[in-house]
C-alpha atoms as one frame of an Amber mdcrd trajectory, in Angstrom:
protein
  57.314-130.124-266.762  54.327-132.209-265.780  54.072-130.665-262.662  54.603
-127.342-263.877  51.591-128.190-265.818  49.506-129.558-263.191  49.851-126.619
-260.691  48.959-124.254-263.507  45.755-125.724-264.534  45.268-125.750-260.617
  45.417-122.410-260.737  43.272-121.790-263.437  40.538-123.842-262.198  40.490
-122.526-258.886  40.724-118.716-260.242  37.697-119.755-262.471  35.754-120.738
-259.397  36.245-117.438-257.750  35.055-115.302-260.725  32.221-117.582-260.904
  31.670-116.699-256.862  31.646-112.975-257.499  29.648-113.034-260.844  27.324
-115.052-258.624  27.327-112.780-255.924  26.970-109.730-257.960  23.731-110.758
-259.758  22.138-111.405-256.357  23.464-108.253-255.039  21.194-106.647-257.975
  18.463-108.991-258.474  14.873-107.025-257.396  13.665-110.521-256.667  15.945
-111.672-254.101  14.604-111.138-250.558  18.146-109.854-249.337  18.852-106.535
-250.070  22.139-105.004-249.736  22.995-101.880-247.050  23.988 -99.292-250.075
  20.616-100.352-252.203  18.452 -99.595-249.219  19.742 -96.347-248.281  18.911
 -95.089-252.196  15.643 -96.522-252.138  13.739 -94.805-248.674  12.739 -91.831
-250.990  11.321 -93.690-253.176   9.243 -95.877-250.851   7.953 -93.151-248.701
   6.456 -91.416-251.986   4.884 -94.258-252.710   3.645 -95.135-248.830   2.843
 -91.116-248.893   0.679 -92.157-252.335  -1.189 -94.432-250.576  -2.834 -92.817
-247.245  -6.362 -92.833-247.560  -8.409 -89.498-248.001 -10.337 -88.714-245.097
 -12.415 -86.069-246.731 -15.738 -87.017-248.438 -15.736 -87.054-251.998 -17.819
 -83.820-252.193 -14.592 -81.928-250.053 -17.279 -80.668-247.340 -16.138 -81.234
-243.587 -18.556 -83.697-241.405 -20.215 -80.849-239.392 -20.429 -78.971-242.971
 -22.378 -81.864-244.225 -24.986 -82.133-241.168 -25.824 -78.289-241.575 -26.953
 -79.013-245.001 -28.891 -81.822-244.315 -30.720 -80.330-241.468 -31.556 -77.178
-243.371 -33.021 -79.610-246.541 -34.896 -81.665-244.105 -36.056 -78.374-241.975
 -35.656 -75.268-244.149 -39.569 -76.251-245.884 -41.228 -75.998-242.045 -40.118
 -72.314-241.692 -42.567 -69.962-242.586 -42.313 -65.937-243.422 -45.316 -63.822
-241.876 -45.928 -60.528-243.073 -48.311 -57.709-241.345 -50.305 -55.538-243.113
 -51.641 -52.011-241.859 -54.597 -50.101-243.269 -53.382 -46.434-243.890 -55.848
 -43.649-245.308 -54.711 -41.417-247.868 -56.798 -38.406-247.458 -55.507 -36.845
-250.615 -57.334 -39.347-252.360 -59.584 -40.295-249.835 -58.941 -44.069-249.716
 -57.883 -46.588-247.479 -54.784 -48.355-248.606 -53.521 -51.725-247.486 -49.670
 -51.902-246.927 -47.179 -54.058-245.331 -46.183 -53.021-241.663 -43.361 -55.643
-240.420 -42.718 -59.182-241.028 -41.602 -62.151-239.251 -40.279 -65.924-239.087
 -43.223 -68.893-237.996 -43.003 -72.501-238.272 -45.561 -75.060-239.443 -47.062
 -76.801-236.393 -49.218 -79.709-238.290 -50.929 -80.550-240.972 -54.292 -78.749
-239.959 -52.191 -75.575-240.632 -51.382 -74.296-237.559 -48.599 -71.838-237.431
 -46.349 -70.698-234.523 -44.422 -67.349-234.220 -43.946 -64.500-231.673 -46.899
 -62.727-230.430 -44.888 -59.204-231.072 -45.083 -60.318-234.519 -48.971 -60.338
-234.820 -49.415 -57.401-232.079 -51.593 -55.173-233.672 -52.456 -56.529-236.866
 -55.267 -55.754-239.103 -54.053 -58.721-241.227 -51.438 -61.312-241.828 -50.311
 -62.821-244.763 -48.294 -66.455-244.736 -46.066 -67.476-246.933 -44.939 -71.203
-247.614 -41.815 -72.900-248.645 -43.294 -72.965-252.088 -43.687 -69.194-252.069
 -47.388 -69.563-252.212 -49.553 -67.087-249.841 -52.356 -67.518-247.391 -54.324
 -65.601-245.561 -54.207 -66.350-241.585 -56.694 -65.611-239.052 -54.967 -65.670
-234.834 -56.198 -69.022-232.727 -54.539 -67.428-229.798 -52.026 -66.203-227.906
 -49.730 -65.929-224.722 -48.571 -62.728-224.284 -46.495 -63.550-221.086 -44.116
 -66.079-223.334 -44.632 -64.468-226.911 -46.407 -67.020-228.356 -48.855 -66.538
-230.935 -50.497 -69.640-232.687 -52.157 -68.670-236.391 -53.950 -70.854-238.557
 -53.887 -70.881-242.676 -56.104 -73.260-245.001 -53.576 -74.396-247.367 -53.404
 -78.021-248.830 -51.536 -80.531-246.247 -49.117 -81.501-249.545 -48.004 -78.058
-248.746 -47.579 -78.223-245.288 -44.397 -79.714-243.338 -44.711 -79.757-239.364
 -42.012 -78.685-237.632 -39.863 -81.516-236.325 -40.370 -81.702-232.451 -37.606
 -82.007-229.553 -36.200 -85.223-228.874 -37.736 -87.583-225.852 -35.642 -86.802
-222.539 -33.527 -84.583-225.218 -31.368 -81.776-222.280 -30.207 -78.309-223.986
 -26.795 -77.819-223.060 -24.388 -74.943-223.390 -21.787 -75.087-226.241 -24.009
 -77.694-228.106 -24.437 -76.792-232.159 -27.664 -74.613-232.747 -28.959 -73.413
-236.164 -31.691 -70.695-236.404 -34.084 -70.384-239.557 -36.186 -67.430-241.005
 -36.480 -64.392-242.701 -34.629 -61.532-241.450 -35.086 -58.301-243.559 -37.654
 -60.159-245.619 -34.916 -62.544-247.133 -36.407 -65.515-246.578 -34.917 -69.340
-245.768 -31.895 -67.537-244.121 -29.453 -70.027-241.696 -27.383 -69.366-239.146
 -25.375 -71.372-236.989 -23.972 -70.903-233.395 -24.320 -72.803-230.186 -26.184
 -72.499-227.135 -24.279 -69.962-225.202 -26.279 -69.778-221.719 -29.037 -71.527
-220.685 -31.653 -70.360-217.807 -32.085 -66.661-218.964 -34.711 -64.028-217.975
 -35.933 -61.193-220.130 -38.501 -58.923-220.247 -41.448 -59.985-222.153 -43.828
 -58.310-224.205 -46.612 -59.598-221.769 -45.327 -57.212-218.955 -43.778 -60.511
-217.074 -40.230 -61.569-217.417 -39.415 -64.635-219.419 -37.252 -67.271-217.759
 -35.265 -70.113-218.662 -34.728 -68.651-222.131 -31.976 -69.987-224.321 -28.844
 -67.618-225.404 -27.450 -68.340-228.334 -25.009 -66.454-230.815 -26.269 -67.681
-234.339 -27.066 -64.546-235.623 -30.585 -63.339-235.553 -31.682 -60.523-237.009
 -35.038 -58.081-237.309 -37.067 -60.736-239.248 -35.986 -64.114-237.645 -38.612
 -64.068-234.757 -40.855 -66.306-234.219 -38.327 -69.064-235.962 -37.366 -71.811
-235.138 -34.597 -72.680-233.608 -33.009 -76.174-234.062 -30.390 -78.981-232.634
 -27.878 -80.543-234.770 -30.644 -83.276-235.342 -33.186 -80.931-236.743 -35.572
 -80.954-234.005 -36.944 -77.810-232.030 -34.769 -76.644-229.069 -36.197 -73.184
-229.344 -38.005 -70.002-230.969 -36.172 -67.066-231.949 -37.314 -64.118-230.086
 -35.136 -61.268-229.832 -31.982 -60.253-229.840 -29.446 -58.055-227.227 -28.241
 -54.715-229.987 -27.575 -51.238-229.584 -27.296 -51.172-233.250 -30.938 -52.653
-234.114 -28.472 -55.434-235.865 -26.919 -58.949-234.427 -24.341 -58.107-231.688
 -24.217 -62.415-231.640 -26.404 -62.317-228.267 -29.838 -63.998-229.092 -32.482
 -65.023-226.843 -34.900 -68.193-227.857 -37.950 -69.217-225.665 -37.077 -72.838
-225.287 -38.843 -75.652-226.763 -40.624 -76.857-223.469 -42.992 -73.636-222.673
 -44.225 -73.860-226.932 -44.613 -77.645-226.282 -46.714 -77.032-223.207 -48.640
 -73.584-224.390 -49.224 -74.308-228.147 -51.346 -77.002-227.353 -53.519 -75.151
-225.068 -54.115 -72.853-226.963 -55.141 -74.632-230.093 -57.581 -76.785-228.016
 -59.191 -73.637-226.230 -57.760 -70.337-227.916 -55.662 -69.265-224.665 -53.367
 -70.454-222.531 -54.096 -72.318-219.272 -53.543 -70.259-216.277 -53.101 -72.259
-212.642 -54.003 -70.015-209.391 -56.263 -70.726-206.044 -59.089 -68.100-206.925
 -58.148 -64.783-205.612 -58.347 -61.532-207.190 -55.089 -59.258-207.725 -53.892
 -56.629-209.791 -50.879 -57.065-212.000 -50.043 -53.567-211.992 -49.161 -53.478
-208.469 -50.907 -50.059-207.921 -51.532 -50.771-204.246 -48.510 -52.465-203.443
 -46.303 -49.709-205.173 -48.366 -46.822-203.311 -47.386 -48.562-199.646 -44.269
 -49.904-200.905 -46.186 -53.668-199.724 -43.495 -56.435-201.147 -45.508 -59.215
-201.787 -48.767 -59.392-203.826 -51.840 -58.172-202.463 -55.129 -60.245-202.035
 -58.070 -58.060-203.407 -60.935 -60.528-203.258 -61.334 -64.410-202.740 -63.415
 -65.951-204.937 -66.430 -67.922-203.465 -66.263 -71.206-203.480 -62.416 -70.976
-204.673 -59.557 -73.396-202.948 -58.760 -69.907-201.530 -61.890 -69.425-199.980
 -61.710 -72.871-198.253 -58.256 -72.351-197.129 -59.241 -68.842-195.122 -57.773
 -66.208-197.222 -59.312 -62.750-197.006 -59.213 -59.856-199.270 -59.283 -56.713
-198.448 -62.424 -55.565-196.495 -64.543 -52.257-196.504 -65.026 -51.124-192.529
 -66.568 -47.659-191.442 -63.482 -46.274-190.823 -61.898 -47.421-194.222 -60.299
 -50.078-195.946 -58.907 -52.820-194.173 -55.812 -54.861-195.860 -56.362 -58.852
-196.169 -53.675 -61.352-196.683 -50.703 -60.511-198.663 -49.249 -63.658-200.699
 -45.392 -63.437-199.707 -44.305 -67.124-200.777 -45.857 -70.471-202.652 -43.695
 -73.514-202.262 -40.764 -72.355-200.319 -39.726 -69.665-203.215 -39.959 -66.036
-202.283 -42.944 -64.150-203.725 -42.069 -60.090-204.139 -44.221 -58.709-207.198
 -46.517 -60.119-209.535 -43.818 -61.054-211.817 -42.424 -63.711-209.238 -46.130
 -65.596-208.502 -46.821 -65.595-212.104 -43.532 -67.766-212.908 -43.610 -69.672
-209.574 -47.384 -70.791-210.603 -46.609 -71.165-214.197 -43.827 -73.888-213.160
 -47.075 -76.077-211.301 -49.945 -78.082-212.477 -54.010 -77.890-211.849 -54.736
 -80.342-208.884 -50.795 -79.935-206.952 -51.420 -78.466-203.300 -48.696 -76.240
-202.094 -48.315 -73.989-199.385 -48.382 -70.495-199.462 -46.831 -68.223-197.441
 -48.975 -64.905-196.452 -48.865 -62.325-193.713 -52.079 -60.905-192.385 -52.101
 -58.239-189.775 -48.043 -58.211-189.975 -47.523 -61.987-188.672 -46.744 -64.704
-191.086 -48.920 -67.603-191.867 -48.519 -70.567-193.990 -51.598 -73.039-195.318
 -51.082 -75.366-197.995 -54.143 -74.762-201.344 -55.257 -76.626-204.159 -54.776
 -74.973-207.490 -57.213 -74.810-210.175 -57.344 -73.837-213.937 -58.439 -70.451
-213.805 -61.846 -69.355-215.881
């Protein structure tokens, strides 16, 4: 009977143990502190972490919801927008009904503010012709603007307005060693259809263009863009995605009148080199050697001559010390001088080609030209000169 009662409280102690075990084992299969966690409780709980991971991924949009090329757009038009100028022609037209003279706009353009001394740039085909011209500011207040100069051959036209310098915000210039390149982010500025501080964007779609100017010479190394330019934007500017002038709006390629998104800009370097000039002496420098020609081409087009044709030397001209002749009156006729049929190695066909083969040099650089003279090739190298 003892040992009956012995093995029975054995029993009980040892079955005691083992609830105690599983109690034990149960609480730490449930505890949220414990660092084990069971198979089962993991499974259930994935959901529930990867909301809350999910919850946590940082937004990568600013604050304002605007995208990081949105953002640069705006800031370059609030740093730029106040350079870019609207121009407006006006026209006297008489009313002989009344018997007056009446004073009415006749077209309007895009400038920009050069510097403080209020010098303005914009196309020459937007002054062409004017009786007057009107310039409006960022402010919306008016001057009146009298022509410094121009450059018919790039469409450049530099005007001048006395307005207070407060009022005035130069345009910002290109970058030092900055290189257009095709595909880059362009934004245009002006006032097409006399809505003014109107942007577009695009990018540079070619670079190295020709067109035909308004000067009667083509206009190389223009920049194609497609930001949309419209009657109104030329003589605008035309800027990088760090504000600074890459260009001027100029025209545009349209069957419709309207952007077909192919828009020509004459590129920052020629207004760098050409504004300058002519605020300093009213025109544009002009590089030759001191011979006379005709930019027409009358004689050349009458003989079918390729090449340009020497007229007259000028005395004491690097052309007159090199031996060029022009042509010569004999008593039988005319006699035909040199004809200019190369400078530098490049091919010389028209007019058109020495004007933009010269226009690429600098007063005091020799080069050779090329000329024939009684139909055999010659070749002498000549100093050019700033021509009077």
């Amino acid at each position: 009977m003892t040992r009956l009662r012995a093995t029975l409280l054995s029993f009980a102690t040892f079955a005691l143990g083992a609830l105690t075990s599983m109690v034990s084992v149960t609480c730490r299969s449930v505890s949220h502190d414990s660092g084990a966690t069971p198979a089962l409780a993991q499974t259930q709980s994935q959901p529930a972490q990867a909301q809350a991971k999910a919850a946590r991924v940082p937004v990568t949009r600013p604050p304002s919801g605007r995208t990081e090329d949105e953002q640069n757009t705006i800031d370059v038009f609030r740093r730029s927008a106040n350079a870019a100028v609207f121009v407006t022609q006006h026209q006297l037209v008489v009313d002989y009904f009344r018997g007056r003279a009446l004073e009415v706009p006749a077209g309007s353009g895009s400038g920009f503010v050069w510097d403080k001394k209020g010098h303005v740039v914009t196309n020459f085909h937007v002054i062409q012709n004017a009786k007057k011209l009107i310039v409006t500011l960022h402010d919306q207040k008016s001057f009146a603007a009298e022509v410094v100069g121009a450059e018919p051959r790039k469409d450049i036209a530099v005007l001048r307005i006395k307005a207070p310098s407060e009022s005035l915000v130069p345009i910002t210039p290109p970058r030092a060693n900055a290189r257009v390149e095709v595909g880059e982010k362009v934004i245009a500025i002006g006032n097409p259809f006399g809505l003014d501080q109107t942007l577009t964007t695009g990018v540079v779609s070619a670079l190295g263009r020709e067109v035909d100017g308004i000067g009667g010479v083509t206009i190389r190394e223009m920049i194609q863009t497609d930001a949309a330019i419209n009657p109104g934007n030329s003589g605008g500017p035309l800027l990088d995605s760090a504000g600074c002038l890459i260009g001027m709006n100029t025209m545009i390629y349209s069957r419709s009148g309207a952007s077909a998104g192919i828009g020509f800009a004459v590129p920052a370097s020629a207004i760098l080199r050409v504004v300058p000039q002519i605020i300093r002496t009213g025109r544009a420098e002009q590089v030759g050697i001191g011979v006379e020609i005709d930019p027409s081409q009358r004689l050349e087009r009458h003989f079918g001559i390729r090449g340009v044709v020497v007229l007259q030397v000028t005395p004491g001209s690097p052309a007159e010390r090199a031996g060029l002749r022009g042509i010569r009156r004999l008593p039988t006729g005319l006699e035909l001088g040199d004809v200019i049929v190369g400078i530098a190695g490049q091919p010389i066909q028209d007019y058109d080609d020495l004007y933009n083969t010269l226009d690429q040099h600098r007063a005091g650089e020799k080069l050779v030209f090329k000329f024939v003279r009684d139909g055999q090739p010659l070749e002498k190298p000549v100093e050019l000169i700033v021509l009077p």
